[in-house]
C-alpha positions, 0 to 999 in steps of 0.5 A, spaced: 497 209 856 497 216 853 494 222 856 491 229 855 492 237 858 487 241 853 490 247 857 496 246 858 498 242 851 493 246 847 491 253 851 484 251 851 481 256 856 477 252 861 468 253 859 464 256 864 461 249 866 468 246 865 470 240 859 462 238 859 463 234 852 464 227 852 470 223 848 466 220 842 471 213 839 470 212 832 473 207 829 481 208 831 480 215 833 477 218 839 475 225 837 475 230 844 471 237 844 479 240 846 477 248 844 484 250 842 484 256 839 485 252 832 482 247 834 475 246 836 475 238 836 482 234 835 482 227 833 487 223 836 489 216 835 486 210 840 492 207 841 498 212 841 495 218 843 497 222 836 493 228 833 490 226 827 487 231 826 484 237 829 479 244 827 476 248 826 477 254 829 473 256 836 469 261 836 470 266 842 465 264 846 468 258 846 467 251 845 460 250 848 459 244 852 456 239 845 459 232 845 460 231 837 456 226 834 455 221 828 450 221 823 449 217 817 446 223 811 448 224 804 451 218 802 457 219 808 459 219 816 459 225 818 461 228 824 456 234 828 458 239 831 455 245 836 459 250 838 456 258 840 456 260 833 454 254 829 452 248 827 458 244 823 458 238 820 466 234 818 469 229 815 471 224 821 477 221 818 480 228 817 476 233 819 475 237 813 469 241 814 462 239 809 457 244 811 456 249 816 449 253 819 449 259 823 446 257 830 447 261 836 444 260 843 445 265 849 451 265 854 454 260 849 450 254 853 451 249 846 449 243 850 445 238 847 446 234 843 443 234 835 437 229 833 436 225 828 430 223 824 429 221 817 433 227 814 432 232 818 436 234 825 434 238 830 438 243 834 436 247 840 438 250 847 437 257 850 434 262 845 436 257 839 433 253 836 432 250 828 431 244 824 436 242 818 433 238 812 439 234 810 441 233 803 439 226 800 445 225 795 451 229 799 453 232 805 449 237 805 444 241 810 439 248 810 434 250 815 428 248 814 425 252 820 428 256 825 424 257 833 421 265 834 418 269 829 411 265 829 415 258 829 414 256 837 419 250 836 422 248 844 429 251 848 432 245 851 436 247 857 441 242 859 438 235 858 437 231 850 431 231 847 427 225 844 425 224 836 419 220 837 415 219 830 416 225 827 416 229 833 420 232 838 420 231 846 424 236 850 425 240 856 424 247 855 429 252 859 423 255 862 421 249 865 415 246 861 416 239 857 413 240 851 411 236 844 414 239 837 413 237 830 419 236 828 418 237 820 415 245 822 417 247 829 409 247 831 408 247 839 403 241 840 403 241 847 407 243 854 406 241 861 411 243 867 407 237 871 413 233 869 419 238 873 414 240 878 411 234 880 405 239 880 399 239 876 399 244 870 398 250 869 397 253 862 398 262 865 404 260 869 411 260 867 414 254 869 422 255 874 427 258 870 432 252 867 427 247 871 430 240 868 427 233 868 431 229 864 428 223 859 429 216 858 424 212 853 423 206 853 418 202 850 411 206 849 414 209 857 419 216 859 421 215 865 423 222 867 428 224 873 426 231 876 430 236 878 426 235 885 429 229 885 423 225 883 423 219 878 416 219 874 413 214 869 409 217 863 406 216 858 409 221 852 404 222 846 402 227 841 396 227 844 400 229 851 402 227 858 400 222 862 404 221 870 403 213 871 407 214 877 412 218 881 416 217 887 422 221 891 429 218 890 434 223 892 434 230 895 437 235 891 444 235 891 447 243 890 443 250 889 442 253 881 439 259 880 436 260 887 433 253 888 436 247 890 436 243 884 438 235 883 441 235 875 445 230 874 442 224 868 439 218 871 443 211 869 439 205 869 441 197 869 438 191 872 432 194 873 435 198 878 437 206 877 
């Protein structure tokens, strides 16, 4: 029906990782992470393929791989967006920006999508991580905490984290899932058990970038591992607890010296 070139009709340089960031459909518009020079997001209409709208303006290391997300906050919709500078939030029927908060991760790897809970949202990945207390009666957001400096807080590395009863469940790029709360960034607990599928060890560091990506369902996580390891567990305050774990694929390509599986589980029909 309509199609887009993001280089070709809007000079977007191509990220490292490529166009990670999926499209979000609101309403009649679908809103694209495009990185044009002025605009980091544009939103085009569903049917025809029209601009809409289009900003603001991308940083210079370049949009980042964060898919746009939608909160409910502050008496309004608003459109979240994660960059390698900042976190923004925009109207999504214009996008006119509300608010804006510096966060920068490292190497530009804006990746995970932010977490909602009650009014704060939780945002992180290498080398950067913060929660945000969102205003009650306007759209309007300052940092509750942000990770280092006595707070220990968790760096998620490419796989979204979960938001559980006020606490934070997240893969960390060094390799360790850890249990965060979310309301002061206090590291509750940490194991490598559930990349590694190897009892933990508290003195080790766990592999760089080690990935497990997490799917909650009920009181269980089923976790898929970069060895290509599906685990079930239980994920509590209190800890980790492996119910379960089996072999489903070798890994498929090689990343930071290591072959590695990282690519998000699906899952219907009581099949994965």
């Amino acid at each position: 029906v309509w199609h887009k070139d993001f280089k070709a009709d809007y000079g977007a340089a191509v990220p490292m990782w490529g166009f990670a960031g999926h499209p979000l459909v609101h309403r009649d518009a679908v809103v694209c992470l495009v990185g044009a020079p002025d605009g980091l997001l544009v939103a085009f209409d569903k049917e025809t393929g029209r601009e809409r709208w289009r900003g603001p303006a991308t940083p210079e290391a370049g949009p980042g791989y964060c898919p746009p997300t939608l909160i409910e906050a502050g008496g309004t919709t608003q459109l979240i967006a994660w960059t390698p500078r900042e976190v923004t939030s925009l109207n999504p029927a214009d996008g006119r920006v509300h608010w804006e908060v510096p966060l920068a991760p490292k190497y530009g790897m804006a990746i995970v999508a932010p977490r909602r809970s009650g009014d704060l949202l939780f945002v992180g990945g290498m080398g950067a991580a913060a929660a945000l207390r969102l205003g009650t009666d306007a759209p309007t957001a300052e940092v509750a905490w942000r990770a280092g400096k006595g707070v220990g807080g968790v760096y998620p590395g490419n796989g979204t984290p979960h938001v559980v009863d006020g606490v934070v469940y997240a893969v960390d790029h060094l390799g360790h899932l850890r249990a965060v709360r979310l309301e002061s960034g206090e590291r509750l607990w940490d194991s490598t058990t559930p990349v590694t599928g190897k009892p933990h060890d508290a003195a080790a560091r766990g592999p760089d970038w080690g990935t497990a990506y997490l799917v909650r369902r009920g009181d269980r996580f089923w976790v898929f591992a970069e060895t290509g390891d599906l685990a079930v567990a239980k994920v509590t305050p209190a800890g980790y607890e492996e119910l379960g774990r089996a072999h489903l694929v070798d890994p498929t390509a090689e990343a930071v010296g290591r072959p590695v599986a990282w690519a998000h589980p699906a899952f219907a029909d009581r099949c994965v």
